[in-house]
TORVEX-866979 format. One record per residue (C-alpha): x, y, z; residue number from 1; residue in three letters. Coordinates in nm, 2 decimals. Example, Ala and Ser with C-alpha at 12.3 -4.5 7.8 and 13.67 -1.06 7.14 Angstrom:
<nodes>
@X=1.23	Y=-0.45	Z=0.78	i=1	aa=Ala
@X=1.37	Y=-0.11	Z=0.71	i=2	aa=Ser
</nodes>
This chain:
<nodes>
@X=-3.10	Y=2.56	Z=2.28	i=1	aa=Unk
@X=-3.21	Y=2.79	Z=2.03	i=2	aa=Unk
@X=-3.00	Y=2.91	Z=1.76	i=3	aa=Unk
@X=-2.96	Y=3.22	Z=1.56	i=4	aa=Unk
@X=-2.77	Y=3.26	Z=1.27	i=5	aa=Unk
@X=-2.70	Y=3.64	Z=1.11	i=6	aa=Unk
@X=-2.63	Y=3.68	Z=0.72	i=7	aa=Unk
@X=-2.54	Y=3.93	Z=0.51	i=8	aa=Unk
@X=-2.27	Y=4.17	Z=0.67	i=9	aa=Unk
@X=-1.96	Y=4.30	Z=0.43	i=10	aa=Unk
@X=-1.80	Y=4.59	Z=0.31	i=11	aa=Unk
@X=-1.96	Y=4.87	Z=0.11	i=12	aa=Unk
@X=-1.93	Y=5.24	Z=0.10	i=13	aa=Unk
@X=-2.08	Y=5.53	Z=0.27	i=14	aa=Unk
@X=-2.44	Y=5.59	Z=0.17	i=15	aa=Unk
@X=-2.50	Y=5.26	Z=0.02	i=16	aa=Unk
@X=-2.73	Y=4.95	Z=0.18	i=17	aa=Unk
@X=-2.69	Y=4.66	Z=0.31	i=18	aa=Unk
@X=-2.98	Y=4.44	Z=0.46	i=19	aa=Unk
@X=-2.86	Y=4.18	Z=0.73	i=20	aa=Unk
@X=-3.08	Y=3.85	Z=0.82	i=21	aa=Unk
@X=-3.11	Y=3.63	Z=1.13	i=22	aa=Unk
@X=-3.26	Y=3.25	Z=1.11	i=23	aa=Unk
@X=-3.36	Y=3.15	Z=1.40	i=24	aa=Unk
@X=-3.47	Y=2.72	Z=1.51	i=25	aa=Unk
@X=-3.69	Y=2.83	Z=1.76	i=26	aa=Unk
@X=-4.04	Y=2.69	Z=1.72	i=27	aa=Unk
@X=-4.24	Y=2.98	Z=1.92	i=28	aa=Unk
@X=-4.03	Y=3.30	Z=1.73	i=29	aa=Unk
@X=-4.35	Y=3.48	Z=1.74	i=30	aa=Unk
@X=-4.37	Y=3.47	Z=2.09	i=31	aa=Unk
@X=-4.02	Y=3.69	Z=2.10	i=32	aa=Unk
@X=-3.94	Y=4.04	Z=2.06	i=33	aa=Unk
@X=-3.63	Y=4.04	Z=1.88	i=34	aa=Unk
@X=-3.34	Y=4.31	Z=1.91	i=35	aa=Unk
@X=-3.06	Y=4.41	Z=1.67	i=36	aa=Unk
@X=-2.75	Y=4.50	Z=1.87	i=37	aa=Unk
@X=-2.36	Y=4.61	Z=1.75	i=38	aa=Unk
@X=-2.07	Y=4.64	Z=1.90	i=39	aa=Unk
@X=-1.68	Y=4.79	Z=1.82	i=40	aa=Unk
@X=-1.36	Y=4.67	Z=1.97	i=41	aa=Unk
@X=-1.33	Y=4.79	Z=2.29	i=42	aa=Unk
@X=-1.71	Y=4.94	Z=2.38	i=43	aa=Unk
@X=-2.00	Y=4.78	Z=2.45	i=44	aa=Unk
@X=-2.29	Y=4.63	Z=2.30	i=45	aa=Unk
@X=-2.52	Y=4.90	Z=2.16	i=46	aa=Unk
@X=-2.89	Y=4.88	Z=2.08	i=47	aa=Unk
@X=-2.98	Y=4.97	Z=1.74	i=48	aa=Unk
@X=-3.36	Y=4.80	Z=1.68	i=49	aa=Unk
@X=-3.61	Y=4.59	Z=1.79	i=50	aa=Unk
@X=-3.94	Y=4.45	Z=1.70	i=51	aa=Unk
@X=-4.24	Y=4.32	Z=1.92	i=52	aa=Unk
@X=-4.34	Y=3.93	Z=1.87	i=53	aa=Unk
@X=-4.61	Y=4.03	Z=1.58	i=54	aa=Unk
@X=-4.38	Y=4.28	Z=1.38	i=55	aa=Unk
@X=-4.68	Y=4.57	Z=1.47	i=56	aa=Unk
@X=-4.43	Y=4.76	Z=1.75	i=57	aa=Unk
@X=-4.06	Y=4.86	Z=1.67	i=58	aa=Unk
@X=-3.83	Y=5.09	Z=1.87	i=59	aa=Unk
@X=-3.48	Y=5.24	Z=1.73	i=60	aa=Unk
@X=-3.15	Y=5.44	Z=1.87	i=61	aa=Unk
@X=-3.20	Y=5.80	Z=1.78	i=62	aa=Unk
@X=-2.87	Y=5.72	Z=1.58	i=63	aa=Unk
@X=-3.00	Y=5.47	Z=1.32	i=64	aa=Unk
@X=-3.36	Y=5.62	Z=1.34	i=65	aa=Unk
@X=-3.48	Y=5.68	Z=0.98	i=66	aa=Unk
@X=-3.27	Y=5.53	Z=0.83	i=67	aa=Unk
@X=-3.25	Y=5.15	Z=0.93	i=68	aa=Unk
@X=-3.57	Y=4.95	Z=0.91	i=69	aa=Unk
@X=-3.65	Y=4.62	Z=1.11	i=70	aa=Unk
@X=-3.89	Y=4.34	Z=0.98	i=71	aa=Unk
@X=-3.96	Y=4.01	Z=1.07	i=72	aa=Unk
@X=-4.12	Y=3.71	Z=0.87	i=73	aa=Unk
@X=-4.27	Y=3.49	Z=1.13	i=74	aa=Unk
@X=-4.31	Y=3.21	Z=0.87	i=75	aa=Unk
@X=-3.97	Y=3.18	Z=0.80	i=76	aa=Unk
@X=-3.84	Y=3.26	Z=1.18	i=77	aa=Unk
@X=-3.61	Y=3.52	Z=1.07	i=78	aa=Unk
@X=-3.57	Y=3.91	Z=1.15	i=79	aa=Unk
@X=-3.40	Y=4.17	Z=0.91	i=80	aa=Unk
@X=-3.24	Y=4.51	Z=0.92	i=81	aa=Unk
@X=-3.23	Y=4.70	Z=0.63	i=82	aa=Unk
@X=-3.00	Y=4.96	Z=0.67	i=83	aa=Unk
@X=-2.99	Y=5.22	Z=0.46	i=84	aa=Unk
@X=-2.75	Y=5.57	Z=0.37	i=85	aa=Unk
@X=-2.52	Y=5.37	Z=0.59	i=86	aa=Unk
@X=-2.22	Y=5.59	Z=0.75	i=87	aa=Unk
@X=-1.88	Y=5.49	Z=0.82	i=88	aa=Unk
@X=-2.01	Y=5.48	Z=1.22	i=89	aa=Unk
@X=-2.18	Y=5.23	Z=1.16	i=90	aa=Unk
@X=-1.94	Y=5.01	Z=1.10	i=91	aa=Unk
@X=-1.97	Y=4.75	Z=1.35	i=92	aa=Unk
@X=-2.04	Y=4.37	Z=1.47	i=93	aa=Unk
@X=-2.41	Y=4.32	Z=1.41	i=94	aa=Unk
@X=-2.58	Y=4.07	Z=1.68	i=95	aa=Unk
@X=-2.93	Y=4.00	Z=1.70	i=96	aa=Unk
@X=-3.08	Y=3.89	Z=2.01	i=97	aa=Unk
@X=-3.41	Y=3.72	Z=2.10	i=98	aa=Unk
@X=-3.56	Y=3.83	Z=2.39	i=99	aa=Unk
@X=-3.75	Y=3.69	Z=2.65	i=100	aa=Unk
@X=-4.08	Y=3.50	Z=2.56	i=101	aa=Unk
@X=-4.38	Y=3.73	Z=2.57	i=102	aa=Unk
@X=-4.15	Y=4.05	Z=2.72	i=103	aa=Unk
@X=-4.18	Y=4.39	Z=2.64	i=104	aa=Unk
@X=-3.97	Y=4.56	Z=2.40	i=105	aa=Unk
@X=-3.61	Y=4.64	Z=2.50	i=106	aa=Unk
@X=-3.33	Y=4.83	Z=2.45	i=107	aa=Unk
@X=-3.09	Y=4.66	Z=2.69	i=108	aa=Unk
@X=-2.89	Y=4.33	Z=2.63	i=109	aa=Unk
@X=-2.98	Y=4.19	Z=2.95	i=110	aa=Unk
@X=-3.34	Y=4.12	Z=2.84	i=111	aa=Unk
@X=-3.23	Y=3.90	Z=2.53	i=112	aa=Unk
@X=-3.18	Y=3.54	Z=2.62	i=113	aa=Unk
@X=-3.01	Y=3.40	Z=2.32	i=114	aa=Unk
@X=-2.76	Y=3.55	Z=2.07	i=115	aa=Unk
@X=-2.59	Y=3.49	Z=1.73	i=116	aa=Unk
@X=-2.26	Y=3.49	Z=1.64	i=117	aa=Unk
@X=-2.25	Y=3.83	Z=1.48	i=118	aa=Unk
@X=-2.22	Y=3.94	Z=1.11	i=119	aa=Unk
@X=-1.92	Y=4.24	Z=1.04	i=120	aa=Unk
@X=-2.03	Y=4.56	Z=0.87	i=121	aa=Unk
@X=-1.78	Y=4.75	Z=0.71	i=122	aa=Unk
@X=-1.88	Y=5.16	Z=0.55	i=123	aa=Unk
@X=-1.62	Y=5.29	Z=0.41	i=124	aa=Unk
@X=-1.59	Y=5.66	Z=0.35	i=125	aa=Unk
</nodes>
């Protein structure tokens, strides 16, 4: 069973950063596209990045688009999101996902196999 575990949510104000981190246990990471997801009470989950198996190929929501950034560290099995001049929409669950061994990139939950628990972003305005 592979495991993810996200890190770094909390509360901070409109136009401030935050960057939020997922460890993942599983032994062929690079063979995974990973996906940042969110989700509010009530709606559901909404794609906000994701990164191909070498870090070379990212896609974003027009809605974060220039202003989040998703990386990976293969060594150290984790994906981040930096998000930056955050807005009080984006206040939100974040979840990543990791998708399906050697799959495309994808913008749809269905395609991720595992999940983390989720890390709570709060912007205030």
């Amino acid at each position: 069973q592979v495991q993810l575990v996200e890190s770094g949510g909390g509360l901070v104000q409109a136009g401030d950063s935050l960057r939020v981190s997922c460890a993942t246990s599983e032994r062929t990471f690079s063979n995974r596209a990973m996906g940042w997801f969110r989700q509010t009470p009530g709606r559901e989950r909404e794609f906000v990045a994701a990164i191909s198996g070498t870090g070379l190929r990212t896609n974003y929501a027009d809605s974060v688009k220039g202003r989040f950034t998703i990386s990976r560290d293969n060594a150290k099995n984790t994906v981040y999101l930096q998000m930056n001049s955050l807005k009080p929409e984006d206040t939100a669950v974040y979840y990543c996902g990791a998708g399906r061994p050697l799959y495309r990139l994808s913008n749809v939950p269905d395609d991720y196999d595992y999940w983390g628990q989720g890390t709570q972003v709060t912007v205030s305005s």
